[in-house]
N, C-alpha and C positions, 0 to 999 in steps of 0.2 A: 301707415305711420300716423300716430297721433299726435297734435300739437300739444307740448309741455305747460303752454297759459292756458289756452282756452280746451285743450281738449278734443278738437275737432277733428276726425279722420280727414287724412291729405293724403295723396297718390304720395308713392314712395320717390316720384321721380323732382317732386316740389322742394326747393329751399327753402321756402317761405311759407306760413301758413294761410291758408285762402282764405281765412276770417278773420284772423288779428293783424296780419301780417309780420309775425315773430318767427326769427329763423327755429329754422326745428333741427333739431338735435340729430344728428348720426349716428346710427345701433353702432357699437367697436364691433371691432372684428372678435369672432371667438378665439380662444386660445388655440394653439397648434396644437393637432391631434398627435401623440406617438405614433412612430411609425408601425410598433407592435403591440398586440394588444392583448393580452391570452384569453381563450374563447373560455366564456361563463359555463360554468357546470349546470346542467341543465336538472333542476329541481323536478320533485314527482308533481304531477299537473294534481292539481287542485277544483274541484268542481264547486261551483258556485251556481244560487237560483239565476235564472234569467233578469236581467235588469226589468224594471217596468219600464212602459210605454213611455216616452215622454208624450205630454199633451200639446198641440199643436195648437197655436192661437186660433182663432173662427177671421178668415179672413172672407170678405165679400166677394159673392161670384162676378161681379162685373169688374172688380179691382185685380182680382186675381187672374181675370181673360185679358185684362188690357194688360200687352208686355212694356215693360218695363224702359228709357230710352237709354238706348247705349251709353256708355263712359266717355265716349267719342266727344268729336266737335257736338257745337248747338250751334243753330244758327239767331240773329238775331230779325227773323223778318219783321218784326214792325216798323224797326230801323229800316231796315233794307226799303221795305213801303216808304217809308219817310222822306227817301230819295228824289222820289218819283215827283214828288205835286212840286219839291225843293227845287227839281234842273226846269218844271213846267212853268214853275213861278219867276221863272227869270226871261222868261219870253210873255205869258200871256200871265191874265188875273195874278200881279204880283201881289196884293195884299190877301187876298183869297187862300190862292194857292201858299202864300209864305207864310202864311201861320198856320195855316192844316199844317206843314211839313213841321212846324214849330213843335206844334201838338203831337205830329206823331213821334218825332225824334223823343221827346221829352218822355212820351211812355213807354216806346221801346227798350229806351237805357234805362229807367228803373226797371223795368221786366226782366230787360236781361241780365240785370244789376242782383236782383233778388233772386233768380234760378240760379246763376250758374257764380256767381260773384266776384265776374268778369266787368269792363265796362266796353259796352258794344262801339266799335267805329263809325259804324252803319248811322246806326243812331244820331251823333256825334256831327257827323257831316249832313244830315239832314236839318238838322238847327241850323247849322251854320250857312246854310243854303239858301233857308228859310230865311233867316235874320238879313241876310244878305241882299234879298227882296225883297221886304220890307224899308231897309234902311234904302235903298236906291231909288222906292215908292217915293216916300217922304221927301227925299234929297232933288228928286228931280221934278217934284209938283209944287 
């Protein structure tokens, strides 16, 4: 299904479009078929040349072996990484560890923001992790 502003293919299963966020339109239903329908008189076949080849773009051999990622989930591991120094930083090296997580957080949600045009939770909670040790750095020294 295409969105009606921007244009953009969206899964059929989408309300919304994943670019603009404009509701997208619903195909109507086709009209009801008769229940009878008298069968077409079948014309004398007609011979025509073979169509030509269509030409196939030149795609690159390494682009063309590396498949494709599914439709599926994505995960967000940077995010996900971003966890990690975030729950370390609240026991050991809080200033350290809470702005690496800072850092990671911060580029995993744009990553995952620009692929999939989702915003990653993963991400999200590793800032907030971060910030969190940091601010209790500060607050208790």
């Amino acid at each position: 299904m295409f969105c009606g502003e921007c244009g953009t293919q969206n899964p059929d299963t989408n309300q919304f479009c994943k670019n603009c966020g404009k509701p997208l339109a619903r195909r109507q239903a086709a009209a009801p078929v008769p229940a009878y329908q008298p069968a077409p008189v079948p014309a004398a076949p007609q011979f025509s040349p073979p169509a030509p080849a269509l030409s196939v773009p030149y795609q690159h051999p390494v682009a063309a072996a590396t498949p494709a990622a599914p439709p599926g989930r994505r995960w967000n591991w940077l995010g996900m990484v971003s966890i990690i120094p975030g729950v370390l930083s609240l026991g050991i090296l809080p200033l350290i560890l809470g702005l690496s997580a800072i850092l990671l957080g911060i580029a995993g949600t744009f990553m995952f923001r620009k692929t999939t045009g989702r915003i990653g939770i993963s991400g999200i909670i590793g800032i907030i992790l971060g910030i969190a040790a940091v601010v209790m750095t500060i607050v208790l020294t």
